[in-house]
C-alpha positions as CSV (number, residue, x, y, z in Angstrom):
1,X,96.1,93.9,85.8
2,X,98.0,96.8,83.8
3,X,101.3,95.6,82.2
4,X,104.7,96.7,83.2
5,X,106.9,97.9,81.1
6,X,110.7,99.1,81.2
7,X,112.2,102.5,79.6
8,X,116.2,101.7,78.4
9,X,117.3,104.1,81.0
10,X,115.4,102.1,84.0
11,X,117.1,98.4,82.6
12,X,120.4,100.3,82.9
13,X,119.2,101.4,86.2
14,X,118.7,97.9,87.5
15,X,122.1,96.5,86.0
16,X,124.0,98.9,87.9
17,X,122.1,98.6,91.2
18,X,122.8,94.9,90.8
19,X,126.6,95.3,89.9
20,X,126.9,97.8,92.9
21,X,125.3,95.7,95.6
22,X,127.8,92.4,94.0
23,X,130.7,94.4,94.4
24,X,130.1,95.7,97.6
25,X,128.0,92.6,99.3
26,X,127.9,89.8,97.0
27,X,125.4,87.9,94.9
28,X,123.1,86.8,97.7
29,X,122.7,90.0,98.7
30,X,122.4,91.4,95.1
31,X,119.6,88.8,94.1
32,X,117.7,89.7,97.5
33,X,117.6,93.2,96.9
34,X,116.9,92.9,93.5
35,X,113.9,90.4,93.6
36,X,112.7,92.9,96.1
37,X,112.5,96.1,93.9
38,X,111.4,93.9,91.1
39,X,108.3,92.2,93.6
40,X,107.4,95.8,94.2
41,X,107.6,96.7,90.8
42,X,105.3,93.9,90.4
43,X,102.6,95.4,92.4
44,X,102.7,98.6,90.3
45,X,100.7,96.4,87.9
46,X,97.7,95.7,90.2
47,X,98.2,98.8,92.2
48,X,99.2,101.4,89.9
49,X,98.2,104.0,92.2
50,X,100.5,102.6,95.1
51,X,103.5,104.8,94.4
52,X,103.2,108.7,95.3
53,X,102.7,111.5,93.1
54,X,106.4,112.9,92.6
55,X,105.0,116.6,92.0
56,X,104.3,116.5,96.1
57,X,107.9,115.7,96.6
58,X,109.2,118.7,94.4
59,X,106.0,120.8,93.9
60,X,105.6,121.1,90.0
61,X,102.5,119.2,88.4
62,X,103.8,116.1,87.2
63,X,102.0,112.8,85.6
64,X,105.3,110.9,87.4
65,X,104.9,108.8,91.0
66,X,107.4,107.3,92.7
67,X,108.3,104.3,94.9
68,X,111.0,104.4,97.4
69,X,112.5,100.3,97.5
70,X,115.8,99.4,99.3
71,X,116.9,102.6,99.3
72,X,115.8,103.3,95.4
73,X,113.5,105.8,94.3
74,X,111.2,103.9,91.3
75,X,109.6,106.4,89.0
76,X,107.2,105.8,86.8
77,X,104.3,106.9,85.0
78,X,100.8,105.7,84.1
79,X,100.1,105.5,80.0
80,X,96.8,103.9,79.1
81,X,96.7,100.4,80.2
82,X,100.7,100.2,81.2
83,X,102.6,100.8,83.9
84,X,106.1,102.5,82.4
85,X,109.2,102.3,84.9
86,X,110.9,105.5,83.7
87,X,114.5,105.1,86.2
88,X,115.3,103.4,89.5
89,X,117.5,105.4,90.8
90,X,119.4,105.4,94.4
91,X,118.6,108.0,97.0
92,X,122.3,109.1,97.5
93,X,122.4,109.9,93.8
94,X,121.0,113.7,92.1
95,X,117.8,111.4,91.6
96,X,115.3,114.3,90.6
97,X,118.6,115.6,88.2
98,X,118.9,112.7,86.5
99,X,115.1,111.4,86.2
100,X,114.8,114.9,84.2
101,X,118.6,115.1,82.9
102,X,119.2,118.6,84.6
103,X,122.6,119.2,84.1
104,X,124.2,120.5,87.1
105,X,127.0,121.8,85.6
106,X,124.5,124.1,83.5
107,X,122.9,125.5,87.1
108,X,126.5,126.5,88.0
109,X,126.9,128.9,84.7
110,X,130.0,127.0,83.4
């Protein structure tokens, strides 16, 4: 079983999903949703191959897969015996923008 470990950026992810979904639904609904992407996450560790090989999504070589949980994209990447969780990041958000901090401001030519 590979380890799992979290990047800064992806704990910041997980705070925010679980402030959004409180705000919005409440805290049974935040804990369910979170024990959800974090039981998937889990997986990751015994099936690190489970998630899909991002560079099929946007058609660059990549060492990145995803996950898509409760309507959360879950990137990550596979470094020697560990799982890293690189961002969890929602599907209405820029997700590929942010996973690679692509500026869209700086694609607009201000």
């Amino acid at each position: 079983m590979l380890k799992i470990i979290y990047s800064p950026a992806a704990l910041e992810d997980l705070q925010y999903i679980r402030d959004y979904i409180l705000d919005l639904w409440g805290g049974k609904t935040a804990i369910k949703a979170l024990n959800n992407i974090l039981s998937s996450i889990r997986k990751l560790g015994e099936f690190p191959a489970l998630g899909i090989d991002l560079g099929k999504m946007i058609d660059v070589p990549t060492d990145y897969r995803y996950l898509y949980i409760e309507k959360n994209y879950v990137f990550y990447r596979l470094e020697n015996n560990t799982v890293k969780i690189i961002r969890i990041i929602s599907e209405r958000q820029d997700y590929i923008g942010q996973l690679f901090e692509i500026d869209s401001e700086f694609d607009k030519g201000n």
